[in-house]
C-alpha positions in Angstrom: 13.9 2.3 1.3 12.5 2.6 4.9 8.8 3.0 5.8 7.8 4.3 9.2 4.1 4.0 10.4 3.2 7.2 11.5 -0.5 6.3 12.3 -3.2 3.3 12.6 -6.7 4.1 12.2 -9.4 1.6 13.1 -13.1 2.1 11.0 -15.4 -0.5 12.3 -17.6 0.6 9.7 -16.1 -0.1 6.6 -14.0 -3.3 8.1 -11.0 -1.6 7.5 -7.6 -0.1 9.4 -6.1 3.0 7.8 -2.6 3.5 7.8 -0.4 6.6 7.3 3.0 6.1 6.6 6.0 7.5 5.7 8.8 6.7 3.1 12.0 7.5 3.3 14.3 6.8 -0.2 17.5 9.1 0.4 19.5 8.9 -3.3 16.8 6.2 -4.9 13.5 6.9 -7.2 10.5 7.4 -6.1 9.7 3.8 -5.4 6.8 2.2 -7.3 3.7 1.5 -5.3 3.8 -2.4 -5.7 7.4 -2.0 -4.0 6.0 0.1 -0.9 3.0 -2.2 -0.7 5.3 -5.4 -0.1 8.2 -3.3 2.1 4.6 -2.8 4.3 3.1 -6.2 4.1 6.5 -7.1 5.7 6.6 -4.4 8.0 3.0 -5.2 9.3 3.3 -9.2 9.4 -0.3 -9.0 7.5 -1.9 -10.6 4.1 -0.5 -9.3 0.9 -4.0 -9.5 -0.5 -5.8 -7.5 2.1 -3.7 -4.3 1.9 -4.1 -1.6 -0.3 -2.0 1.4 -1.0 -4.0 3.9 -1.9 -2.0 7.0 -2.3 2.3 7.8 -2.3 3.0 11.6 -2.4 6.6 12.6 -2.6 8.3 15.7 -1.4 10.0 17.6 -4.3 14.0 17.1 -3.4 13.7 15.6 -0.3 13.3 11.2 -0.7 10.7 11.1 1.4 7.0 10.6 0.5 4.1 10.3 2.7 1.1 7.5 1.9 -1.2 6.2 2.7 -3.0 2.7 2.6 -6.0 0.4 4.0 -6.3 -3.0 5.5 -9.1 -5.2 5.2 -10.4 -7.5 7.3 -11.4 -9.9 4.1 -11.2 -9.9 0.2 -14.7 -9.4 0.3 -15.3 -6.1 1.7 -11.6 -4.9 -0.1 -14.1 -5.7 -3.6 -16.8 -4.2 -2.2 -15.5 -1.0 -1.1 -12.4 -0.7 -3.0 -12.8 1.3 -6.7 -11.3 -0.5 -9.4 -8.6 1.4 -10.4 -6.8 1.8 -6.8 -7.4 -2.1 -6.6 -5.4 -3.2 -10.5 -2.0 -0.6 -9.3 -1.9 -2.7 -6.1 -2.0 -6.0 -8.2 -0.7 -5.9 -11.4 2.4 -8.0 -9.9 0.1 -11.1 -10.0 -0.6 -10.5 -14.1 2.7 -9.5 -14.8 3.7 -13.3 -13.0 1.1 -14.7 -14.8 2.5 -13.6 -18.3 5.7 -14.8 -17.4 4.8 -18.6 -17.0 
């Protein structure tokens, strides 16, 4: 899977960059959204817990998707501004790790 930063979008007013992105999986499954967010978090060099994915569209037959995704500038505003259900698909990692122990 390769992910290509298409755009970076500063908004001062919510704290927040918004990036568009796009994913490229040529013979793979659409990947999940917890794989995407942490192929980005390495891409970007930035906090695992202050990015959100927020959306991963696929083309039909072509293993590419476009997304996508916000980072925050603190946990904080992420909780504030973030909805609840966009927030527990980008984290269900943690409880799955939890579980496990």
């Amino acid at each position: 899977m390769e992910i290509i930063v298409n755009e970076k979008i500063e908004n001062p007013l919510l704290n927040r960059t918004e990036i568009r992105f796009d994913c490229t999986y040529q013979g793979e499954a659409t990947p999940k959204v917890l794989d995407v967010k942490n192929r980005l978090v390495a891409t970007l060099n930035v906090d695992k817990n202050l990015l959100v994915v927020h959306n991963l569209k696929p083309s039909y037959g072509e293993g590419k998707a476009h997304g996508y995704a916000k980072l925050y500038d603190s946990e904080e505003n992420l909780n504030k501004i973030e909805r609840d259900h966009v927030v527990s698909k980008n984290k269900e990692a943690a409880k799955e790790d939890e579980e496990a122990e």
